[in-house]
CHARMM-style PDB file with segment names, atoms N, HN, CA, C and O in Angstrom:
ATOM      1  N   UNK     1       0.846  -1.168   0.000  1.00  0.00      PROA
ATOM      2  CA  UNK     1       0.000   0.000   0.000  1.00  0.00      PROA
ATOM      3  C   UNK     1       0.897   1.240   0.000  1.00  0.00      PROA
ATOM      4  O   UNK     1       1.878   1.456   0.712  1.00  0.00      PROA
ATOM      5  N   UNK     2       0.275   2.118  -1.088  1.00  0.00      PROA
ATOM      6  HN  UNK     2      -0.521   1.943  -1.666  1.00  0.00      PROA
ATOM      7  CA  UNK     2       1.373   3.586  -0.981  1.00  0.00      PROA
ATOM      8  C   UNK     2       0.734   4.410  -0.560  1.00  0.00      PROA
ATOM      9  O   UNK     2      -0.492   4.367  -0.667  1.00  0.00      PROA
ATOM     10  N   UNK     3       1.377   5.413   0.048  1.00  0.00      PROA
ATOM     11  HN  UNK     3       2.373   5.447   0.134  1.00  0.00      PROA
ATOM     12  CA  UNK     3       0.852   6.072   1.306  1.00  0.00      PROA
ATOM     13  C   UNK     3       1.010   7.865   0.311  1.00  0.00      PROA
ATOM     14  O   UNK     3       2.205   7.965   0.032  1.00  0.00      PROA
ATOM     15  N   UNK     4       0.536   8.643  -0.018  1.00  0.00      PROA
ATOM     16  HN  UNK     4      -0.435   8.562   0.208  1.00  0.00      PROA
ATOM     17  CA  UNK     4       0.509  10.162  -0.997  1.00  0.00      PROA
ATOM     18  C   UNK     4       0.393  10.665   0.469  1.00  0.00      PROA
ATOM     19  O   UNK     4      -0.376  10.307   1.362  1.00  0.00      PROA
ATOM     20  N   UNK     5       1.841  12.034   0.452  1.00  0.00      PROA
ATOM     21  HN  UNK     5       2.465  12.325  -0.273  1.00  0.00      PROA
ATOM     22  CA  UNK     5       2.514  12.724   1.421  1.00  0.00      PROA
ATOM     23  C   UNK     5       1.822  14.209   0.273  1.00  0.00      PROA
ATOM     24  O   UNK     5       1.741  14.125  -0.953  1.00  0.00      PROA
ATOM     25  N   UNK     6       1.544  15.047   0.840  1.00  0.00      PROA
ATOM     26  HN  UNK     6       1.610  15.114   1.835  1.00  0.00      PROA
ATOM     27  CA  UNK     6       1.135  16.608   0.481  1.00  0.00      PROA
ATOM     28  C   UNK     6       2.406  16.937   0.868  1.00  0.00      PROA
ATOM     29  O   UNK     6       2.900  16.597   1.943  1.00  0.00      PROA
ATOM     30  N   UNK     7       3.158  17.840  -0.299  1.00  0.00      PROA
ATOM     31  HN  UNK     7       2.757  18.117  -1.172  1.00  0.00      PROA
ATOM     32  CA  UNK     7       4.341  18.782  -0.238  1.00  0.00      PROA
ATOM     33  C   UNK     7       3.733  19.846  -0.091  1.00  0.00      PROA
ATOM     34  O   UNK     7       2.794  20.257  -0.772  1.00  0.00      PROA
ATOM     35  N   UNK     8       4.526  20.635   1.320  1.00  0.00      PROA
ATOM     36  HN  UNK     8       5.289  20.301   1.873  1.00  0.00      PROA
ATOM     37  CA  UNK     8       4.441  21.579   1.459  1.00  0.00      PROA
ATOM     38  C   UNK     8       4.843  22.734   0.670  1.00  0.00      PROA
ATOM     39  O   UNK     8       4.394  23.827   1.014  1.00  0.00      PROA
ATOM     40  N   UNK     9       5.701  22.653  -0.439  1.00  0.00      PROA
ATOM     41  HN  UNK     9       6.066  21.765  -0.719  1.00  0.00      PROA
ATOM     42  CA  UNK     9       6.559  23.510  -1.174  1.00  0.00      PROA
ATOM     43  C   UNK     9       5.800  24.186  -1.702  1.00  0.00      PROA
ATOM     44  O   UNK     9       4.933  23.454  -2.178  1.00  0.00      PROA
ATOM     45  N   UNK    10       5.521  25.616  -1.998  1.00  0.00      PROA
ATOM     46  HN  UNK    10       6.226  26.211  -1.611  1.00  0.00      PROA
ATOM     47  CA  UNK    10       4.452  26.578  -2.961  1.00  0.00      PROA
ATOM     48  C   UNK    10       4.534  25.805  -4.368  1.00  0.00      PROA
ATOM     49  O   UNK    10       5.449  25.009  -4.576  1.00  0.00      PROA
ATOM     50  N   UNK    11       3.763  26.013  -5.109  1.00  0.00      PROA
ATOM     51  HN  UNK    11       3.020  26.661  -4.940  1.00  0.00      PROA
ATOM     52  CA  UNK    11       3.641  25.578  -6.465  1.00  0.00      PROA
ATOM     53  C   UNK    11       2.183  26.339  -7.100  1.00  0.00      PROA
ATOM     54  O   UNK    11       1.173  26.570  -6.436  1.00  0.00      PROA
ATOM     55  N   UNK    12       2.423  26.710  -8.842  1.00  0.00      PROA
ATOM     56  HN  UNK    12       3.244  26.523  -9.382  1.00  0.00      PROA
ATOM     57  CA  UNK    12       1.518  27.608  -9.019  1.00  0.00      PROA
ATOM     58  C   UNK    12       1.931  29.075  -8.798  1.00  0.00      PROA
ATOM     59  O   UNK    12       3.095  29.459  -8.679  1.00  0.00      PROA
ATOM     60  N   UNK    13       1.106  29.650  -8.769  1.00  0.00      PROA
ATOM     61  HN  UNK    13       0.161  29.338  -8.866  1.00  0.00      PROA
ATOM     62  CA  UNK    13       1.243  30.927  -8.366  1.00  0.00      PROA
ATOM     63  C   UNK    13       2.056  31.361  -7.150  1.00  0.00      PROA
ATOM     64  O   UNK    13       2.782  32.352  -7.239  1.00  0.00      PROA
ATOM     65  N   UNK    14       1.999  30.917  -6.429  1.00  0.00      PROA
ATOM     66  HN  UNK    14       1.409  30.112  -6.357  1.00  0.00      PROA
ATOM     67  CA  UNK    14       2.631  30.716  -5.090  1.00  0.00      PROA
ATOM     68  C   UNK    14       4.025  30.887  -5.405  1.00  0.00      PROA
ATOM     69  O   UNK    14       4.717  31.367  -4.507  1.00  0.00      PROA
ATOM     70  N   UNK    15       4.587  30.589  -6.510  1.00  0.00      PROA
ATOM     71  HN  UNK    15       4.025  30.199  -7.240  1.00  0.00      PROA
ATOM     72  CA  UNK    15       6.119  30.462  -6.729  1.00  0.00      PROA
ATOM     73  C   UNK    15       6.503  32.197  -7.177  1.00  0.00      PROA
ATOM     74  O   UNK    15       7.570  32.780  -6.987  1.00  0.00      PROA
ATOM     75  N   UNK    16       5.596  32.586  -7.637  1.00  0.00      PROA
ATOM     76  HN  UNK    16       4.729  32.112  -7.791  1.00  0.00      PROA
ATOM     77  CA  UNK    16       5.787  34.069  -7.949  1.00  0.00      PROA
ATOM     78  C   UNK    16       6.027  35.299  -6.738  1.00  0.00      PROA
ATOM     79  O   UNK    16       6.041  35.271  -5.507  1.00  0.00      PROA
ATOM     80  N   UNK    17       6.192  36.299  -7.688  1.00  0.00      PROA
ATOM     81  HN  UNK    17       6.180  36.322  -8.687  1.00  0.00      PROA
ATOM     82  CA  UNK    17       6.962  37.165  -6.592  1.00  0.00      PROA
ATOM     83  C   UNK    17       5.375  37.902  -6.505  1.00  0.00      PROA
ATOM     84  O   UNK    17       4.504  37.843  -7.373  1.00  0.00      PROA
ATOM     85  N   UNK    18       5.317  38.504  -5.366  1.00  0.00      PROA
ATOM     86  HN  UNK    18       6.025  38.552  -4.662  1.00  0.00      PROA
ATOM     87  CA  UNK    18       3.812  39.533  -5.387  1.00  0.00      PROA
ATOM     88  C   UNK    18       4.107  40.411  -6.746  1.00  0.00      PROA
ATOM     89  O   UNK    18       3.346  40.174  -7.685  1.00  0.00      PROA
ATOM     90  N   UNK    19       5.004  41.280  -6.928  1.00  0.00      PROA
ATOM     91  HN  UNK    19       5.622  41.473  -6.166  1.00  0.00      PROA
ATOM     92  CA  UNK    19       5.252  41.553  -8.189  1.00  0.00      PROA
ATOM     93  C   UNK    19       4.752  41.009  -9.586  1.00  0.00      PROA
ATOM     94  O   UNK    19       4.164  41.247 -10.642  1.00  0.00      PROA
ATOM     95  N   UNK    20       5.247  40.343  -9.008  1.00  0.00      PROA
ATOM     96  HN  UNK    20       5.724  40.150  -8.150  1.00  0.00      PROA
ATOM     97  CA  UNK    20       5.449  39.190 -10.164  1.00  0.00      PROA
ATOM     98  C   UNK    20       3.592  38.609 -10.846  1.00  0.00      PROA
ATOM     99  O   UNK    20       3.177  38.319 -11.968  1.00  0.00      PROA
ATOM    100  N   UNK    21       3.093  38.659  -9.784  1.00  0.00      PROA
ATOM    101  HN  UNK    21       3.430  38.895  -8.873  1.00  0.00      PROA
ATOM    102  CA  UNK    21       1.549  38.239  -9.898  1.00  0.00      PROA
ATOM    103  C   UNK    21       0.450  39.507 -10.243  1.00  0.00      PROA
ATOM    104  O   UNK    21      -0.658  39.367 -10.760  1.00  0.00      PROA
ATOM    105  N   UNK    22       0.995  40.596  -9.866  1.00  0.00      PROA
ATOM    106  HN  UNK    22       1.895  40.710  -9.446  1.00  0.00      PROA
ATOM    107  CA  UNK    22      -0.149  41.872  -9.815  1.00  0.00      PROA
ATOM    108  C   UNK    22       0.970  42.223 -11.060  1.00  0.00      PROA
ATOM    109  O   UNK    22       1.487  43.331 -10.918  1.00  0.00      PROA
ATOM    110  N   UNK    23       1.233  41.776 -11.753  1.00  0.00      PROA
ATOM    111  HN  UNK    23       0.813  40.876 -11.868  1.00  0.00      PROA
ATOM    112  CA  UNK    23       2.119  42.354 -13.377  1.00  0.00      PROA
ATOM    113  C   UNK    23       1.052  41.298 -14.367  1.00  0.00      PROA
ATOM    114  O   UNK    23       0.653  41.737 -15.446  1.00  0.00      PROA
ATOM    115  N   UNK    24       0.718  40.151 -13.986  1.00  0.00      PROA
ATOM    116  HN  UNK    24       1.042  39.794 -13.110  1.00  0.00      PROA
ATOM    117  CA  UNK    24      -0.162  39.241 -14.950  1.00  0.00      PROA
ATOM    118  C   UNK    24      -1.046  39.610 -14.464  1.00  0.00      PROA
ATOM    119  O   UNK    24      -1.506  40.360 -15.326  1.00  0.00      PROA
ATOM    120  N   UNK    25      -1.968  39.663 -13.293  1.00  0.00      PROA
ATOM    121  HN  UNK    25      -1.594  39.054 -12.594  1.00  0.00      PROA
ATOM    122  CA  UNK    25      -3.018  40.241 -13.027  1.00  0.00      PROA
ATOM    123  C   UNK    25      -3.428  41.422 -13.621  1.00  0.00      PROA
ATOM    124  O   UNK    25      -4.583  41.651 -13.980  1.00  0.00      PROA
ATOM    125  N   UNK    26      -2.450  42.199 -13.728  1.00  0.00      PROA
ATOM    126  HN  UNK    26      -1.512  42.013 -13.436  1.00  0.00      PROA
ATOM    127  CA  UNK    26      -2.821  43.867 -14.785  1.00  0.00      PROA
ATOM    128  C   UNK    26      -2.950  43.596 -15.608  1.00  0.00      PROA
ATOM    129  O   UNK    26      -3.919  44.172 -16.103  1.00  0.00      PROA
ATOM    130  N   UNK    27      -2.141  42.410 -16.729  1.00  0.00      PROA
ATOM    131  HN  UNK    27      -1.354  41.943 -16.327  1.00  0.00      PROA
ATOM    132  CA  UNK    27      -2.194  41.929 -17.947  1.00  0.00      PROA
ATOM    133  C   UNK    27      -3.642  41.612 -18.464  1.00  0.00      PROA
ATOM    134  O   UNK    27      -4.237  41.941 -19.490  1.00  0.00      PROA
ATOM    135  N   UNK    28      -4.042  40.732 -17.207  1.00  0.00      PROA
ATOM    136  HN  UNK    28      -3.558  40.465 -16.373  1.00  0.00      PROA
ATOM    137  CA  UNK    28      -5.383  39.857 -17.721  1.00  0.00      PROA
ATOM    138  C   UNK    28      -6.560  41.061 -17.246  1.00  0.00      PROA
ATOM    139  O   UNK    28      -7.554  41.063 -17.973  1.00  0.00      PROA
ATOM    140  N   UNK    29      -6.561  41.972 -16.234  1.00  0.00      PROA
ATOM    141  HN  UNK    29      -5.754  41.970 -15.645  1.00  0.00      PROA
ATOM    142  CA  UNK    29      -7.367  42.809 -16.542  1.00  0.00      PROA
ATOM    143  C   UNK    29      -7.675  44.000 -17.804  1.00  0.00      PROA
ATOM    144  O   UNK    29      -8.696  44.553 -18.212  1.00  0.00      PROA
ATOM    145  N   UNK    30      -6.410  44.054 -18.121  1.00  0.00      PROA
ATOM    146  HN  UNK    30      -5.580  43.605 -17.790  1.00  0.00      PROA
ATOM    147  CA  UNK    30      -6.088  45.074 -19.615  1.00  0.00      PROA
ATOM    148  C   UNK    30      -7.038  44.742 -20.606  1.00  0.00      PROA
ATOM    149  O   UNK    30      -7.977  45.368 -21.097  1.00  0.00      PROA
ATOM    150  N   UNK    31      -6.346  43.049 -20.873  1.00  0.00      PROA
ATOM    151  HN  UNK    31      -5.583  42.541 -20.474  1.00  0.00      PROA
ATOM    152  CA  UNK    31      -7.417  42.380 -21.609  1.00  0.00      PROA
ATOM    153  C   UNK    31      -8.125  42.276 -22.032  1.00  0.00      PROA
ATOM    154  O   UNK    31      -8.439  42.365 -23.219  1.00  0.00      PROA
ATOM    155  N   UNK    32      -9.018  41.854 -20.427  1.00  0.00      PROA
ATOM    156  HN  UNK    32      -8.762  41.782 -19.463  1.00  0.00      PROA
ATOM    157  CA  UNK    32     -10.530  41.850 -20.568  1.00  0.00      PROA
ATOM    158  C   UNK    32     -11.389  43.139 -21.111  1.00  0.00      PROA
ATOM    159  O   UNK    32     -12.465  43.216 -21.705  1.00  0.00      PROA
ATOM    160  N   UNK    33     -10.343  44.226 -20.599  1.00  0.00      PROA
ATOM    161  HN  UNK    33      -9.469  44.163 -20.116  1.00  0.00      PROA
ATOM    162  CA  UNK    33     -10.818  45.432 -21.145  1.00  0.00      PROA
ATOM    163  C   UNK    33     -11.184  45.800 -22.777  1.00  0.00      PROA
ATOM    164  O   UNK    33     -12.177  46.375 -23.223  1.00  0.00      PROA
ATOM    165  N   UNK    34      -9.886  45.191 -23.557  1.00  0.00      PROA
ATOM    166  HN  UNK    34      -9.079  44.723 -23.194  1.00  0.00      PROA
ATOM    167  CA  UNK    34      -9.774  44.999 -24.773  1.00  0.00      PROA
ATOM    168  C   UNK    34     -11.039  44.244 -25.319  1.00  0.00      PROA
ATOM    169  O   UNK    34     -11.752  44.863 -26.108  1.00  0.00      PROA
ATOM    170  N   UNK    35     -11.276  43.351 -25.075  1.00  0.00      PROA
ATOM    171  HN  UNK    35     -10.697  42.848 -24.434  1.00  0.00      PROA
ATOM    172  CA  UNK    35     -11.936  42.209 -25.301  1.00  0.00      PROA
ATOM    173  C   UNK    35     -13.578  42.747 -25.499  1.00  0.00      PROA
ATOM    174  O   UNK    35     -14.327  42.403 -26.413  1.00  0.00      PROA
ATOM    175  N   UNK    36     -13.867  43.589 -24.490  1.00  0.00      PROA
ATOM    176  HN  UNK    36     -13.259  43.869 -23.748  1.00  0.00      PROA
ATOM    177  CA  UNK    36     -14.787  43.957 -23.901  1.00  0.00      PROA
ATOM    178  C   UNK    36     -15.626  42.999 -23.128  1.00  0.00      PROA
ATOM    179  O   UNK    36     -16.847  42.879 -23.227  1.00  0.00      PROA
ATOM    180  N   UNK    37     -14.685  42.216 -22.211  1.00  0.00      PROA
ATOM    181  HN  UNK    37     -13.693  42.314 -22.131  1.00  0.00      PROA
ATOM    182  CA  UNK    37     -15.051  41.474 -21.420  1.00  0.00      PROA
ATOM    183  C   UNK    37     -15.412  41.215 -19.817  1.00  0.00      PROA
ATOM    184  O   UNK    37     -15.768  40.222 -19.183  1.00  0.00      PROA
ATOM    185  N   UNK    38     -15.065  43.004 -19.379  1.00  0.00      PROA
ATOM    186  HN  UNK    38     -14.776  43.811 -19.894  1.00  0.00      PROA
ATOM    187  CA  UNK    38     -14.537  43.360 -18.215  1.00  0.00      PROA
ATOM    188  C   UNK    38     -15.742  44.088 -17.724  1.00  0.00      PROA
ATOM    189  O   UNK    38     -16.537  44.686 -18.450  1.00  0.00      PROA
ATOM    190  N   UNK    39     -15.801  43.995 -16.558  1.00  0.00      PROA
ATOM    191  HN  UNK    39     -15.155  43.509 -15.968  1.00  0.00      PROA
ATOM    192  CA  UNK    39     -17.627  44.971 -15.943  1.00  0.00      PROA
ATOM    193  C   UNK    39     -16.824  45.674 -15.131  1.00  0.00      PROA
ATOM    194  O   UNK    39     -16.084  45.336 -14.207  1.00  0.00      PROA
ATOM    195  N   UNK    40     -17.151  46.966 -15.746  1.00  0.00      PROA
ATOM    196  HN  UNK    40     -17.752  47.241 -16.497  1.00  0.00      PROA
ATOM    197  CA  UNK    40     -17.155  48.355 -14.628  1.00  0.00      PROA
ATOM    198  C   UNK    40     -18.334  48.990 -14.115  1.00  0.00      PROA
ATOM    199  O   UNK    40     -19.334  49.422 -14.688  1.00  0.00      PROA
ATOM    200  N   UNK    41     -17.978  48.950 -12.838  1.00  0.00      PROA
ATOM    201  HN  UNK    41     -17.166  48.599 -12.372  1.00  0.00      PROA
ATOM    202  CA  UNK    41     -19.493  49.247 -11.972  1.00  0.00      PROA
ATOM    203  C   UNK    41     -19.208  50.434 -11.665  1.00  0.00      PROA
ATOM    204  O   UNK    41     -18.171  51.010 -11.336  1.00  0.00      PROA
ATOM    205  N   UNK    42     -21.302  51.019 -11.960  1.00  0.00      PROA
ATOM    206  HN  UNK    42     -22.145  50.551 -12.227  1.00  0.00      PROA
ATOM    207  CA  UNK    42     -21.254  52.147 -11.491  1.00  0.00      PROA
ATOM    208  C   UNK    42     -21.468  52.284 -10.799  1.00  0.00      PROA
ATOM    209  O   UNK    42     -21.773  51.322 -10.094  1.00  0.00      PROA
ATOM    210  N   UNK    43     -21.543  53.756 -10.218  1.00  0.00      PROA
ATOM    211  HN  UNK    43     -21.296  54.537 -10.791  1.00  0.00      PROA
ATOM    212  CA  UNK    43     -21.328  54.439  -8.555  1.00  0.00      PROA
ATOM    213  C   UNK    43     -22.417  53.858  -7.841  1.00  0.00      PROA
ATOM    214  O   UNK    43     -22.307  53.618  -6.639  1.00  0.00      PROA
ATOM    215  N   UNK    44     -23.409  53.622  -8.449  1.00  0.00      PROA
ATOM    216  HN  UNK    44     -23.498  53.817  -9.426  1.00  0.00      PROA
ATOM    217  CA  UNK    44     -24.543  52.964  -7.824  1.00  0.00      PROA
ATOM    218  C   UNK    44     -24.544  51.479  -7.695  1.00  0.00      PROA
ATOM    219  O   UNK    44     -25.498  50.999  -7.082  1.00  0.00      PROA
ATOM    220  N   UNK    45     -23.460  50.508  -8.262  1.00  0.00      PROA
ATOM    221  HN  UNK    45     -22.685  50.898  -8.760  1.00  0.00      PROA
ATOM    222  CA  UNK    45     -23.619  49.219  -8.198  1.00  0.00      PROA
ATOM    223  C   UNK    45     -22.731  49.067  -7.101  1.00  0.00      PROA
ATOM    224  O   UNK    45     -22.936  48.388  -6.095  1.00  0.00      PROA
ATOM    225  N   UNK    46     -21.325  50.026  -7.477  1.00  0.00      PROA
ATOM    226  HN  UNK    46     -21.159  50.578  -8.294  1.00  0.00      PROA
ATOM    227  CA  UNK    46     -20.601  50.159  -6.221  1.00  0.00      PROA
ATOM    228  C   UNK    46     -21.337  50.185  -4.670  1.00  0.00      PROA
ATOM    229  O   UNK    46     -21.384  49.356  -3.761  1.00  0.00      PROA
ATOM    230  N   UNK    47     -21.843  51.460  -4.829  1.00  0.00      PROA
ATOM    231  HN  UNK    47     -21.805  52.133  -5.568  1.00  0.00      PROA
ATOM    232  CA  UNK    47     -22.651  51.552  -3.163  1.00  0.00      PROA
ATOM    233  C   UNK    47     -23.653  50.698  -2.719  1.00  0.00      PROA
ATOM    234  O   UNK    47     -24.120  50.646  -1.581  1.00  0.00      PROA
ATOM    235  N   UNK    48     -23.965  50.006  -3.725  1.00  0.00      PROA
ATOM    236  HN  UNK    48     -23.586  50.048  -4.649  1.00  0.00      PROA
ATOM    237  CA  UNK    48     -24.920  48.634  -3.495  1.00  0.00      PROA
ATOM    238  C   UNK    48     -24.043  47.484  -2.557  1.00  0.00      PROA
ATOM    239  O   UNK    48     -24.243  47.090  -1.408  1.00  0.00      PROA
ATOM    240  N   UNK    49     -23.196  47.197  -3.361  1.00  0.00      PROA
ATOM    241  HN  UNK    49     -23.034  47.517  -4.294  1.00  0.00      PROA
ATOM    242  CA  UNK    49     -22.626  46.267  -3.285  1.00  0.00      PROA
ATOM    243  C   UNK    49     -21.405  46.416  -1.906  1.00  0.00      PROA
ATOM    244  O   UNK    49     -20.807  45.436  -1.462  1.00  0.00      PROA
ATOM    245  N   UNK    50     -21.212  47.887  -1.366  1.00  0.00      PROA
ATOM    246  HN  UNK    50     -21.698  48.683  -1.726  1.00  0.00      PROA
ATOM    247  CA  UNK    50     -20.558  47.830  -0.535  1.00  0.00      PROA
ATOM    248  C   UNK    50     -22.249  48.193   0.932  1.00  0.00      PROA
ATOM    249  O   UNK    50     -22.187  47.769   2.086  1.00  0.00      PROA
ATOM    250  N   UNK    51     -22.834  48.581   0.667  1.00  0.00      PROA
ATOM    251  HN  UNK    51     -22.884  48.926  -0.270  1.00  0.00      PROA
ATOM    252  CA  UNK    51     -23.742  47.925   1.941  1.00  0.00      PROA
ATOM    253  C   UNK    51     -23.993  46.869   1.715  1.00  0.00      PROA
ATOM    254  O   UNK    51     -24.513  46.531   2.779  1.00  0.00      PROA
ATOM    255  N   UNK    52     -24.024  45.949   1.030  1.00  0.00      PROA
ATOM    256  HN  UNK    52     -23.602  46.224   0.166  1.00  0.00      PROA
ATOM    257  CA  UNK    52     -24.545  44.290   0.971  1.00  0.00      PROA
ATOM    258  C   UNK    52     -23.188  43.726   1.770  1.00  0.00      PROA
ATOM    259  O   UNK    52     -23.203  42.728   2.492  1.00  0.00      PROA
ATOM    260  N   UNK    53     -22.289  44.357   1.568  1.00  0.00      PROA
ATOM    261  HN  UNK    53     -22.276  45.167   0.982  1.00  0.00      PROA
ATOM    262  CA  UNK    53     -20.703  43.794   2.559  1.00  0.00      PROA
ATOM    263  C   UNK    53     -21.155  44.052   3.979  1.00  0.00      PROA
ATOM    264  O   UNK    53     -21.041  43.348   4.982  1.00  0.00      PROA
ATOM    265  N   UNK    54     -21.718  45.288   3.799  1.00  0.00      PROA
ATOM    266  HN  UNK    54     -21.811  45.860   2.984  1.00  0.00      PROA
ATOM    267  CA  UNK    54     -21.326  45.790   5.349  1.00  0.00      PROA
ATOM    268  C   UNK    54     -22.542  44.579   5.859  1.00  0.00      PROA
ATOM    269  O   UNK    54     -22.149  43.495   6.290  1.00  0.00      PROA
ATOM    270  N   UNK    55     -23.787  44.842   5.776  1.00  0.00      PROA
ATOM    271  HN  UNK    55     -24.106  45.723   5.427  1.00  0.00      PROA
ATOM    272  CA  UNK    55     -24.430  44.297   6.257  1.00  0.00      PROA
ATOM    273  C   UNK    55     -24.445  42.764   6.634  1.00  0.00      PROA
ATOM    274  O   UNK    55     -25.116  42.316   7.563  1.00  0.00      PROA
ATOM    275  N   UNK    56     -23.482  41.872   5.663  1.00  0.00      PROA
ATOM    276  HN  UNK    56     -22.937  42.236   4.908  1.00  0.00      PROA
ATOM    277  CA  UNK    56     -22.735  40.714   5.760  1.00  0.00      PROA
ATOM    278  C   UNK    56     -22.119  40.634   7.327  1.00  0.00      PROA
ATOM    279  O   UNK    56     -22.525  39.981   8.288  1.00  0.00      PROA
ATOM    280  N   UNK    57     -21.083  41.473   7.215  1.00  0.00      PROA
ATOM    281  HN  UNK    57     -20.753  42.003   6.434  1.00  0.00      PROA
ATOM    282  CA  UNK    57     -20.504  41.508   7.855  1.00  0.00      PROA
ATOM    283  C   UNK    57     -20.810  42.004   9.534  1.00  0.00      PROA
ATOM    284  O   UNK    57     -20.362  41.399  10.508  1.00  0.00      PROA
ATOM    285  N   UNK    58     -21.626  43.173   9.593  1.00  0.00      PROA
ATOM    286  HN  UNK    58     -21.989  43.665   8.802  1.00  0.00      PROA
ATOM    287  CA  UNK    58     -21.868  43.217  10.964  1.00  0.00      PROA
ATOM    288  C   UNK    58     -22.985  41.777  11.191  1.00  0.00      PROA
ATOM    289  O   UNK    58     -22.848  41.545  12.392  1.00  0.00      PROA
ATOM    290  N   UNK    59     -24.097  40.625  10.572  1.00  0.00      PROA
ATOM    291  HN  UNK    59     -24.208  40.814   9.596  1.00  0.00      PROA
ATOM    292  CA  UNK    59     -24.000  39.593  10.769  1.00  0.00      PROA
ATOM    293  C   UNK    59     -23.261  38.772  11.333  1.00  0.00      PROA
ATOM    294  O   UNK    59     -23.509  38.178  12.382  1.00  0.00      PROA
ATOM    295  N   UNK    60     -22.146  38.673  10.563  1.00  0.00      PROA
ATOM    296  HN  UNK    60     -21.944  39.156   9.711  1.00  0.00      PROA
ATOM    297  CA  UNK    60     -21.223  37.728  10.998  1.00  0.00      PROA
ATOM    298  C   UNK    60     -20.764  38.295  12.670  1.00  0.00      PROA
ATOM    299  O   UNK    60     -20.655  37.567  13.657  1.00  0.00      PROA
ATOM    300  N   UNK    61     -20.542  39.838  12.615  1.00  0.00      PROA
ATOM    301  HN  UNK    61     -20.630  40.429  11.813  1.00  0.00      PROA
ATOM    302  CA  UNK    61     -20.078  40.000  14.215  1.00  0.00      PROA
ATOM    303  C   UNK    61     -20.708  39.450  15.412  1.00  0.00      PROA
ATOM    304  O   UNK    61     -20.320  38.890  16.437  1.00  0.00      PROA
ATOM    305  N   UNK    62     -22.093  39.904  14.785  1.00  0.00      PROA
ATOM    306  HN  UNK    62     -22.409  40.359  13.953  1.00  0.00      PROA
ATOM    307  CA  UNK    62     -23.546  39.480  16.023  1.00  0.00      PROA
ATOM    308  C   UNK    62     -23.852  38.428  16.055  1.00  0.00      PROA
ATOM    309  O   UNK    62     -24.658  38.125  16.934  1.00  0.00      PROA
ATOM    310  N   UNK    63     -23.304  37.228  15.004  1.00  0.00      PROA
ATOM    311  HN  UNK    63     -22.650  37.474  14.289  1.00  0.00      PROA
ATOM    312  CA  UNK    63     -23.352  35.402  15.149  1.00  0.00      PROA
ATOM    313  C   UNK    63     -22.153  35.115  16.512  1.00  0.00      PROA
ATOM    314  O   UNK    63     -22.018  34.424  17.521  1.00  0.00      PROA
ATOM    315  N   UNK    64     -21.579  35.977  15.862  1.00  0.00      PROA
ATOM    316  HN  UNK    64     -21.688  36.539  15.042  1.00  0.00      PROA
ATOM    317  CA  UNK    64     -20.406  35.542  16.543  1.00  0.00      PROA
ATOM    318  C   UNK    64     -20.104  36.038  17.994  1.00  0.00      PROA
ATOM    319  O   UNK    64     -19.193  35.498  18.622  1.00  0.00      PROA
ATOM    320  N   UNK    65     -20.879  37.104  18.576  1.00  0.00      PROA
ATOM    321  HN  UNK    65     -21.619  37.543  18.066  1.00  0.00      PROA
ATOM    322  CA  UNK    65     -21.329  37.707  20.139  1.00  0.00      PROA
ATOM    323  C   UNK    65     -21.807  36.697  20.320  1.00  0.00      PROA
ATOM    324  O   UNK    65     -21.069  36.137  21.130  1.00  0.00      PROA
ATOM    325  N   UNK    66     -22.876  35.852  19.998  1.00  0.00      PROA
ATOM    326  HN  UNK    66     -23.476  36.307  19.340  1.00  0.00      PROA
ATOM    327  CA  UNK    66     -23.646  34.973  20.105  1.00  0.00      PROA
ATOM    328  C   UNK    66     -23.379  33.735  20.838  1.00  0.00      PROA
ATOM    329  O   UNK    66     -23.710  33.224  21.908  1.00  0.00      PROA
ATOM    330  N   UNK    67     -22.310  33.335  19.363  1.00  0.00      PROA
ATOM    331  HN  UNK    67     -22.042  33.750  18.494  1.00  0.00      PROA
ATOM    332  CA  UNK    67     -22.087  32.109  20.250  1.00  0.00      PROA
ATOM    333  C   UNK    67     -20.610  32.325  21.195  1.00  0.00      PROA
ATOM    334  O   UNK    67     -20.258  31.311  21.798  1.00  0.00      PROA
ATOM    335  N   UNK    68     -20.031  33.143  21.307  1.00  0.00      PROA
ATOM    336  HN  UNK    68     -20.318  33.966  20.818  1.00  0.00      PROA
ATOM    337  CA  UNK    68     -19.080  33.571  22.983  1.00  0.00      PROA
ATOM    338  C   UNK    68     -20.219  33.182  23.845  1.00  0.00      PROA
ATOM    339  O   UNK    68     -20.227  32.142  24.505  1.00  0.00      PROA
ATOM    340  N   UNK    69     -21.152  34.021  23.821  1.00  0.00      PROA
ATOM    341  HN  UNK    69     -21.146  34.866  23.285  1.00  0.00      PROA
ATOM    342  CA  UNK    69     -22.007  34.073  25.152  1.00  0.00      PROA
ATOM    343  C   UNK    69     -22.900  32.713  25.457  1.00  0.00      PROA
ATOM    344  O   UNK    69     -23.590  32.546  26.462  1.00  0.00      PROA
ATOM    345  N   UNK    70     -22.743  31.843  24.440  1.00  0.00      PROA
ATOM    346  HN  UNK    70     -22.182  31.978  23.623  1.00  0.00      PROA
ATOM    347  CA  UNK    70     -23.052  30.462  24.392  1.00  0.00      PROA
ATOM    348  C   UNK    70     -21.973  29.415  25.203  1.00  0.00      PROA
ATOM    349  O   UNK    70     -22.128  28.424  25.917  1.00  0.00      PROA
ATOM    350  N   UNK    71     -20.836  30.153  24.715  1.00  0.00      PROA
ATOM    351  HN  UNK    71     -20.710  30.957  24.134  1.00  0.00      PROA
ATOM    352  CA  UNK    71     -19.638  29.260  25.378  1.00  0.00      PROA
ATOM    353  C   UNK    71     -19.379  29.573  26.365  1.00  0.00      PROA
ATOM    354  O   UNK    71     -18.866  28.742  27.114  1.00  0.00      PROA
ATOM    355  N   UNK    72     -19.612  30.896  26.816  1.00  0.00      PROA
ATOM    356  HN  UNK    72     -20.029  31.571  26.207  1.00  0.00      PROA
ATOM    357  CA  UNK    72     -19.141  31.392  28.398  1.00  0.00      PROA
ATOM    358  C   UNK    72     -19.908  30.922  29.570  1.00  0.00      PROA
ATOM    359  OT1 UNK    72     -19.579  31.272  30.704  1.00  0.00      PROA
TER     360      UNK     72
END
């Protein structure tokens, strides 16, 4: 029976420099731009979409008061 060990070693992206990754990342956003494949949101999808965070998120705070006071 053979036993498969997970290497810890980065591989993928992981091997890149942060540099190195937000230089192809600009690439592939350029792109998409070209392409006309890319969604730019407007000011209004923006502010949508950042109260749909917030509101996420203070959730998650008040789950999480919750169960402390469950465990305490």
């Amino acid at each position: 029976m053979s036993t498969v060990t997970k290497s810890k070693e980065p591989w993928g992206f992981a091997l890149l420099s942060k540099e190195e990754r937000q230089k192809l990342g600009r690439k592939g956003g350029q792109n998409a731009h070209k392409l006309g494949r890319a969604h730019t949101y407007t000011s209004e999808e923006a502010r949508e979409a950042g109260r749909i965070g917030g509101l996420r998120a203070s959730a998650n705070r008040r789950r999480a008061r919750r169960e402390e006071a469950r465990a305490a």
